[in-house]
C-alpha positions as semicolon CSV with decimal commas, in nm:
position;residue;x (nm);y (nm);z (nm)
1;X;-0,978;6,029;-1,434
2;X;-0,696;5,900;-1,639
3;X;-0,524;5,784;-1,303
4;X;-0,831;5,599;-1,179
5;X;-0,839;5,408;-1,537
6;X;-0,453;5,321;-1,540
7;X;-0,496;5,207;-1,177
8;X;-0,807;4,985;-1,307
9;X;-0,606;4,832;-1,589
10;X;-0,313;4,768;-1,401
11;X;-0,550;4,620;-1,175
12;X;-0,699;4,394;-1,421
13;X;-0,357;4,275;-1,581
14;X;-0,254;4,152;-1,181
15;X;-0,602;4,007;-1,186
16;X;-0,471;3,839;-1,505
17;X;-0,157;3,762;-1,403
18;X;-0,277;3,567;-1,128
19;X;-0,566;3,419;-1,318
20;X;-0,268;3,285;-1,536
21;X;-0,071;3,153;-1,301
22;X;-0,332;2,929;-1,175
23;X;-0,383;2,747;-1,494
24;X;-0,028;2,674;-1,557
25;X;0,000;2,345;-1,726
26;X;0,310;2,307;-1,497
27;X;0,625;2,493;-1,279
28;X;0,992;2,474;-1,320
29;X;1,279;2,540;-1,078
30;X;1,575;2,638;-1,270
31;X;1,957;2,613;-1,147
32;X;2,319;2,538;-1,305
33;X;2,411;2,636;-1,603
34;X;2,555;2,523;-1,965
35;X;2,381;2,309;-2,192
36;X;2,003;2,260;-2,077
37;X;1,841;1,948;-1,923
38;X;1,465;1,947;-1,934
39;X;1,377;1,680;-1,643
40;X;1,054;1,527;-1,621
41;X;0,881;1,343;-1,365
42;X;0,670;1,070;-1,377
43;X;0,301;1,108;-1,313
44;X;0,203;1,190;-0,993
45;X;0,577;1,281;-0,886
46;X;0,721;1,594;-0,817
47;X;1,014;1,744;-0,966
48;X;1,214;1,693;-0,638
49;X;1,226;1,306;-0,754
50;X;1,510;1,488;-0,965
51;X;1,723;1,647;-0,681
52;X;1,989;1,409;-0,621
53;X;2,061;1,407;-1,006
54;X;2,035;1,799;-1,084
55;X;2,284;1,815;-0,747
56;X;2,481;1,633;-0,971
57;X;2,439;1,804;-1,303
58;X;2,407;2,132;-1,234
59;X;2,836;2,259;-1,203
60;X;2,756;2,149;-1,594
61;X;2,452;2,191;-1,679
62;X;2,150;2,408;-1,663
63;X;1,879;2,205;-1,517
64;X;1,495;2,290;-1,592
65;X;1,312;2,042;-1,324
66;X;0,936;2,039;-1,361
67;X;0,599;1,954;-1,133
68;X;0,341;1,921;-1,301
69;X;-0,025;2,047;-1,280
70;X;-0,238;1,901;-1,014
71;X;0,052;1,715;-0,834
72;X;0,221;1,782;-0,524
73;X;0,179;2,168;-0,481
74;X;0,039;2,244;-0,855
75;X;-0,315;2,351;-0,865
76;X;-0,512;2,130;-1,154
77;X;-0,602;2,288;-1,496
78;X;-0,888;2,284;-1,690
79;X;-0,885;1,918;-1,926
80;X;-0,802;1,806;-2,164
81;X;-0,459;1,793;-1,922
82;X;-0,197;1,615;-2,099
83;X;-0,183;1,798;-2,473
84;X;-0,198;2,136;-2,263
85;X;0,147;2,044;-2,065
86;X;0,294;1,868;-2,400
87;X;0,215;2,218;-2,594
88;X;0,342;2,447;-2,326
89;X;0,668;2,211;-2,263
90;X;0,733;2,295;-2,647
91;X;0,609;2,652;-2,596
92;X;0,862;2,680;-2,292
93;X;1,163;2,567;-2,475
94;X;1,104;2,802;-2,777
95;X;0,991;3,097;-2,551
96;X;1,342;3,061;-2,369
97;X;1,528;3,008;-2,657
98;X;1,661;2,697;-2,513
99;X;1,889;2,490;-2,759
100;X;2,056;2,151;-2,801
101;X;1,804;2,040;-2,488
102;X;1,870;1,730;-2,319
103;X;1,566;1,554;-2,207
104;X;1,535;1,301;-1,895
105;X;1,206;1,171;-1,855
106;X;1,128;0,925;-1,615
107;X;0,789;0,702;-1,707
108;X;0,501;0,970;-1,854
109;X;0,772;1,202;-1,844
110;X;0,963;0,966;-2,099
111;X;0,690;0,941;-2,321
112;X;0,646;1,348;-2,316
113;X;0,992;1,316;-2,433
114;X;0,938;1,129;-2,738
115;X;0,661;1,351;-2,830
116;X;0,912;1,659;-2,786
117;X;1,171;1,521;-2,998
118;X;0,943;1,409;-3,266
119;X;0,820;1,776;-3,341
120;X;0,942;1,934;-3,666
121;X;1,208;2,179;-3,573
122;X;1,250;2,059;-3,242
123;X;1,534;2,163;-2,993
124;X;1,607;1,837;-2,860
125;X;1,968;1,684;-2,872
126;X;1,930;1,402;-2,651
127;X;1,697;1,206;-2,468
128;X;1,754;1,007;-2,183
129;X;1,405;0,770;-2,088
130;X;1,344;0,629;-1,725
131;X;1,131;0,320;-1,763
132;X;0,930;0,479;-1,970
133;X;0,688;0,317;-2,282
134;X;0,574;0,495;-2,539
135;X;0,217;0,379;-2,566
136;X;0,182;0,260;-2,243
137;X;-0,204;0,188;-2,264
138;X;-0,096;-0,079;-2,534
139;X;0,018;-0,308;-2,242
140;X;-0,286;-0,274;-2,122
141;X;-0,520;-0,308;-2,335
142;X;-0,495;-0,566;-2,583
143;X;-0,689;-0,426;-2,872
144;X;-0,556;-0,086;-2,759
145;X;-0,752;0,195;-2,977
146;X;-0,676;0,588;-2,797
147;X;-1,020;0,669;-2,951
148;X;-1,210;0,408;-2,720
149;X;-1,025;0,573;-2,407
150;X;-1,283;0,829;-2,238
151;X;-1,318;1,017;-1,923
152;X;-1,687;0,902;-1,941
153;X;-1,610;0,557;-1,792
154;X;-1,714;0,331;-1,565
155;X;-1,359;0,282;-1,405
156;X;-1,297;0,613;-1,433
157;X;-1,662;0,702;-1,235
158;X;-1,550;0,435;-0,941
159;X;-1,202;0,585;-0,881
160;X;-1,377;0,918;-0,892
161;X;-1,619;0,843;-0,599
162;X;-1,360;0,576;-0,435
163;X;-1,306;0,682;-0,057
164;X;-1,025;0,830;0,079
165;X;-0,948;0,514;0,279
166;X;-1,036;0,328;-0,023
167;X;-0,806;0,528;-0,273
168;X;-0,503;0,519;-0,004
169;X;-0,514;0,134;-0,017
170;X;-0,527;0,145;-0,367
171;X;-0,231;0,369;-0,383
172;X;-0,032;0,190;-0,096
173;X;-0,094;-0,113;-0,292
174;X;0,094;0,020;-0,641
175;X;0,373;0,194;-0,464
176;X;0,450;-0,140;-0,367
177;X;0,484;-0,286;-0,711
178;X;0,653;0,032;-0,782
179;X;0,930;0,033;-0,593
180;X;1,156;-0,181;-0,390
181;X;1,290;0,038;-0,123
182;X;1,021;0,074;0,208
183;X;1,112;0,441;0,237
184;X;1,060;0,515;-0,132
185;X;0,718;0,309;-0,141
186;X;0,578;0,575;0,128
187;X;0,701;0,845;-0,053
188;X;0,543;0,709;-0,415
189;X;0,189;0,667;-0,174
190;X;0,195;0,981;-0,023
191;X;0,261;1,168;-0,415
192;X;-0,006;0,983;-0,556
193;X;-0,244;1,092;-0,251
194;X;-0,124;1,431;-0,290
195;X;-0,251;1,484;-0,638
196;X;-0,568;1,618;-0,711
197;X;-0,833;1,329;-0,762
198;X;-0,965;1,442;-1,111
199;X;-0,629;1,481;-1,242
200;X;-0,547;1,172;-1,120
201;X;-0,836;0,991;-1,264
202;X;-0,886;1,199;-1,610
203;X;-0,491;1,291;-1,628
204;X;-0,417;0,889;-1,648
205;X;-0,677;0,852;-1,916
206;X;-0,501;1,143;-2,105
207;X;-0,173;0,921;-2,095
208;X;-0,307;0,602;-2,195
209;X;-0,455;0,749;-2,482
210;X;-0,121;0,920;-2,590
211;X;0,031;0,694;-2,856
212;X;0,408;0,781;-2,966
213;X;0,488;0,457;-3,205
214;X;0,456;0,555;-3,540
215;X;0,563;0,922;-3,421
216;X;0,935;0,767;-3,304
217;X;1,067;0,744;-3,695
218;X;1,061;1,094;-3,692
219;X;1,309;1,097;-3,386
220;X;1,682;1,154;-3,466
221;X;1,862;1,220;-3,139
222;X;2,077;0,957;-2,911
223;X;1,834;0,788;-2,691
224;X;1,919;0,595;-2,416
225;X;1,665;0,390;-2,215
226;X;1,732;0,269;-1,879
227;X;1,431;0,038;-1,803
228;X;1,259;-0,226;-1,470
229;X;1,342;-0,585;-1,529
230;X;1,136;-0,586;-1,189
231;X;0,855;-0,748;-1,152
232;X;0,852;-0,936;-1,481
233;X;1,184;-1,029;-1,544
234;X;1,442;-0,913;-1,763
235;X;1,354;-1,126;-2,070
236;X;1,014;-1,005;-2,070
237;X;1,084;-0,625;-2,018
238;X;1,327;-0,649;-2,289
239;X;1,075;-0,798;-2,542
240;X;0,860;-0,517;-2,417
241;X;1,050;-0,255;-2,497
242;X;1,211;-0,330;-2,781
243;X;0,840;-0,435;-2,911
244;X;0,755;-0,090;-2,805
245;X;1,039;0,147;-3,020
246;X;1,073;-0,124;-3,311
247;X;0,997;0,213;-3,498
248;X;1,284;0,395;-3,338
249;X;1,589;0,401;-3,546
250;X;1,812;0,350;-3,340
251;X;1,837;0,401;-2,906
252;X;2,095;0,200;-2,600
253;X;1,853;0,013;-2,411
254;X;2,013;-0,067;-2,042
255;X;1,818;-0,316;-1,795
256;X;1,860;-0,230;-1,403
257;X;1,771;-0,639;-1,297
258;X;1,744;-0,487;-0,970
259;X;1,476;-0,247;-0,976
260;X;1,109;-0,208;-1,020
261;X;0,997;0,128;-1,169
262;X;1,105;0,403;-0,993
263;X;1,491;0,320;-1,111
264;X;1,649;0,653;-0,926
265;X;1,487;0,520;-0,561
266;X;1,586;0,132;-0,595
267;X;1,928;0,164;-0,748
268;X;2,037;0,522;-0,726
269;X;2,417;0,446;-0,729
270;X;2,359;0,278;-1,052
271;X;2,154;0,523;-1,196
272;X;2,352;0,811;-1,125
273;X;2,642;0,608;-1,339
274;X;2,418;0,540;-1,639
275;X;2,282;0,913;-1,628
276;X;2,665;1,032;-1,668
277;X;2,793;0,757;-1,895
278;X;2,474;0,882;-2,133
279;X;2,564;1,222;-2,133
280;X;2,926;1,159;-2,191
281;X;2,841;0,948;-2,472
């Protein structure tokens, strides 16, 4: 009998186990090793964005890359999405004792970053932002309030029921203000029609809603910003970001004039030199 109940419980934890799994907030792939890099992607975009840069890295460093939930191969998790993978980032750097963490975040990824370094006690040393805002519903909106942001919304409702064929024009159409390289603008599509739809659609209202500007005072790490002067020009993107982390005591911003916002596919000779002139710095 007591066989039959161990075999039941140990059936029960797999059960659990797997159960678990499922509802990760995200995956990492870890390689290298030496101080720790915490990469993160933008949303939409898996961690693989980060490949050329860990190849890079990793005779140095010990690279965490991550996917997030409901992109590329992640199933989705239950909502809301975005304070579950900002908790469980924090949770995964204490639970792995992980210390004097460099973070690269490129877009949402960046703004996770902020949030990361602006926790009391937190491990980060460094962070390293792609093009990345941290309240990026405030260029948006212009009497941006997080509290008026709901999934319960008409646009959200539309995108929700949009048709594929519908929803892959949409997409083609953004990869194209995304990026300037042809290759990388069918890659960008073809992440952004991999992900699930609700994550898309509820996932995006999570970000807009996050709000890091009062939070980057209590930030005291290097930060360098690489950031788009495409498609606005570099005058304007400067205003906009230094607009943006006016609360941020101090941070290197860097323009790429050539590149719209995925900086690593339009210029990735260039970025490849700013990541290492960062992290020598």
């Amino acid at each position: 009998m007591k066989k039959i109940i161990s075999l039941f419980v140990a059936l029960c934890l797999s059960v659990l186990v797997f159960a678990c799994d499922d509802q990760k907030p995200f995956k990492v792939e870890v390689s290298g090793s030496g101080q720790p890099i915490l990469f993160l992607p933008g949303f939409t975009v898996p961690g693989e964005i980060w490949n050329p840069t860990v190849d890079q890295l990793k005779n140095k460093y010990q690279c965490h890359v991550v996917t997030l939930a409901g992109f590329d191969s992640m199933k989705p998790i239950e909502f809301p999405w975005l304070p579950k993978v900002n908790e469980s980032l924090e949770n995964y750097i204490i639970d792995n004792k992980l210390e004097d963490v460099i973070v690269i975040g490129h877009s949402l990824g960046g703004t996770i970053a902020t949030w990361l370094a602006s926790r009391e006690n937190s491990k980060i040393s460094q962070l390293i932002l792609v093009d990345a805002l941290p309240a990026a519903g405030a260029l948006m909106f212009p009497d941006f309030n997080p509290d008026n942001l709901s999934y319960d919304s008409p646009f959200n409702k539309q995108q929700l029921e949009m048709s594929q064929e519908n929803f892959e024009q949409m997409a083609t159409g953004m990869a194209m203000r995304m990026s300037t390289n042809s290759e990388a603008q069918t890659q960008i599509k073809n992440w952004i029609l991999a992900a699930d739809r609700k994550t898309y659609v509820y996932g995006y209202t999570d970000y807009l809603k996050l709000d890091m500007r009062e939070d980057l005072s209590k930030i005291n790490v290097p930060v360098t910003i690489l950031a788009a002067a495409l498609p606005y020009g570099e005058d304007m993107s400067r205003n906009t970001y230094e607009t943006q982390y006016k609360n941020l005591k101090e941070y290197h911003l860097i323009i790429s004039k050539d590149s719209a916002h995925f900086i690593m596919l339009d210029q990735p000779d260039w970025f490849k030199s700013q990541i290492l002139k960062a992290l020598a710095e």
